[in-house]
C-alpha positions in Angstrom: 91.6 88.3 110.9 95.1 86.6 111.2 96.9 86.8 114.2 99.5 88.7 115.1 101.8 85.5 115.7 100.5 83.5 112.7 101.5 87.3 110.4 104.8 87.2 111.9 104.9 83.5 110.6 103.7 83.8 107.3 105.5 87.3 106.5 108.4 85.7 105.3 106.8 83.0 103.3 104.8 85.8 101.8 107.8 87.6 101.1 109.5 84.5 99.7 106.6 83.6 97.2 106.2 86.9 96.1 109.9 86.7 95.1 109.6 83.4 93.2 106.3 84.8 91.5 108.4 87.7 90.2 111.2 86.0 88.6 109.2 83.5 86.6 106.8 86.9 85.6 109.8 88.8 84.7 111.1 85.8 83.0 107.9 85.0 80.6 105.8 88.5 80.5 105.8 91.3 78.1 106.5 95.2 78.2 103.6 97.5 79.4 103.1 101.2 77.7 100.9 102.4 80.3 103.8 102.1 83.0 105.2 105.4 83.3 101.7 107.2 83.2 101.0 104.5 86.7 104.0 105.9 88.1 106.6 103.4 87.4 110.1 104.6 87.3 111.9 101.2 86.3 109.7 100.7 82.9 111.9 98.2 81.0 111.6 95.8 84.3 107.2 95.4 84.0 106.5 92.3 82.3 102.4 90.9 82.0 102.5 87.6 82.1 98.7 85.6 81.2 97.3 82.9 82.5 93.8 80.8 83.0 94.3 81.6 86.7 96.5 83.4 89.6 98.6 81.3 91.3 98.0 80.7 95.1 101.1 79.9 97.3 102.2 76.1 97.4 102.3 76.3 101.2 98.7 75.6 102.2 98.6 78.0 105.3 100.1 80.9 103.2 97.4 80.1 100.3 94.6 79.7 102.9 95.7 83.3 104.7 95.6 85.2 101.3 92.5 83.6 100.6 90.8 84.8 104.0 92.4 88.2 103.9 90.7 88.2 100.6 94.3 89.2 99.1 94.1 86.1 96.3 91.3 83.9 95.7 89.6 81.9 93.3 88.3 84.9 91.6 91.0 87.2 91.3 91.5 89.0 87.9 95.0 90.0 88.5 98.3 90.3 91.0 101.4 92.5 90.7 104.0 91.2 92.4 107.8 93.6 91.8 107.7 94.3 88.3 105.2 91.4 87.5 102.0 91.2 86.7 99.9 88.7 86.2 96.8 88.4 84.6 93.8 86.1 83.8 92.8 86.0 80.2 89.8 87.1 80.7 90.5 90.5 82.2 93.7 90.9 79.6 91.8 93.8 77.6 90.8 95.3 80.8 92.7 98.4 80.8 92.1 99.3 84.2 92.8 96.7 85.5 96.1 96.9 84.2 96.4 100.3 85.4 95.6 99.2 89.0 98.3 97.0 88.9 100.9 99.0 87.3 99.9 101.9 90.1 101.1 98.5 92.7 104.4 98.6 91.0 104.9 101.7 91.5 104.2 101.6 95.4 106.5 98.7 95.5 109.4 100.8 94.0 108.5 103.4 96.3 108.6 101.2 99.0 112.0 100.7 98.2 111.5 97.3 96.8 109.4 93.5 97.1 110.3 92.9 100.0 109.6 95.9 102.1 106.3 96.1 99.9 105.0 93.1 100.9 105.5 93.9 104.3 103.6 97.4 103.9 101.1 95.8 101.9 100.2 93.2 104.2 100.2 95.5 107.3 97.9 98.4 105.0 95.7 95.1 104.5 95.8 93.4 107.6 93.6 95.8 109.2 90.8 95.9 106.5 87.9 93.7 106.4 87.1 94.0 102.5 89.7 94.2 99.8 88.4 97.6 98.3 89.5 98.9 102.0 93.2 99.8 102.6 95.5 103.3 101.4 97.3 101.3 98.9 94.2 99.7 97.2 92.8 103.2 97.3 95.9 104.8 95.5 95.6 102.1 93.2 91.9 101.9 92.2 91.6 105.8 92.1 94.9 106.5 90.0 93.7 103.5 87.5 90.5 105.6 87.0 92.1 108.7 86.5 94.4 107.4 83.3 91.7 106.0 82.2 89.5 109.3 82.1 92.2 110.6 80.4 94.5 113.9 80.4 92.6 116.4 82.9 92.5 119.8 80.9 94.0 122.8 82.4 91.7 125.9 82.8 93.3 128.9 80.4 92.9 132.4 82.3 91.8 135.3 80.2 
């Protein structure tokens, strides 16, 4: 668990990082077709950028903070930060995956933007103990499994 004082710390350098993250996504990723059916109102923003692995923070107490709060580690598969995503090359194909993140950039816009995300984000985590815990993971994971079951069909009365 992090400490109130430490989170008040390391908010702001979360916020900060997330920021950088995004503009180098947005700079280098590619459009997304599954966007709008996430939720996202902004399409033309989402860029997918690919890489061999997710980038933790440079400072070494905001890296080590994500890694206990189980927010990014080693094995992460993906990370949307704004209208970025990043993904590891070997979860590209992985559709929902994708989704799950898309459904992220969605709650971001809602939020009103990155950095009031990142601060809802981090308190909706903060409180959890395992990273499938928390309203906005659950959004995320359950709308990513309803795309991908597909279009629900609508019962016809007789």
């Amino acid at each position: 668990m992090i400490e109130q004082q430490d989170f008040e710390r390391l908010a702001p350098l979360a916020c900060q990082w997330a920021k950088s993250q995004e503009a180098y996504i947005l700079k280098h990723g590619d459009q997304v077709a599954d966007a709008r059916r996430a939720g996202v109102e902004d399409t033309a923003r989402i860029r997918v950028l690919v890489v061999d692995r997710i980038p933790m923070p440079d400072d070494k107490e905001l890296a080590d903070a994500a890694r206990r709060a189980q927010i990014i580690t080693d094995a992460s598969k993906a990370v949307a930060i704004g209208h970025g995503i990043i993904v590891r090359a070997d979860s590209w194909k992985n559709r929902e995956l994708l989704l799950h993140q898309l459904v992220h950039v969605a709650q971001c816009e809602r939020s009103g933007g990155l950095e009031s995300f990142v601060s809802e984000y981090l308190a909706d985590r903060r409180g959890s103990r395992n990273f499938s815990l928390g309203s906005l993971e659950d959004e995320a994971r359950s709308r990513a499994r309803e795309i991908c079951a597909g279009p629900k069909v609508a019962r016809q009365s007789a």
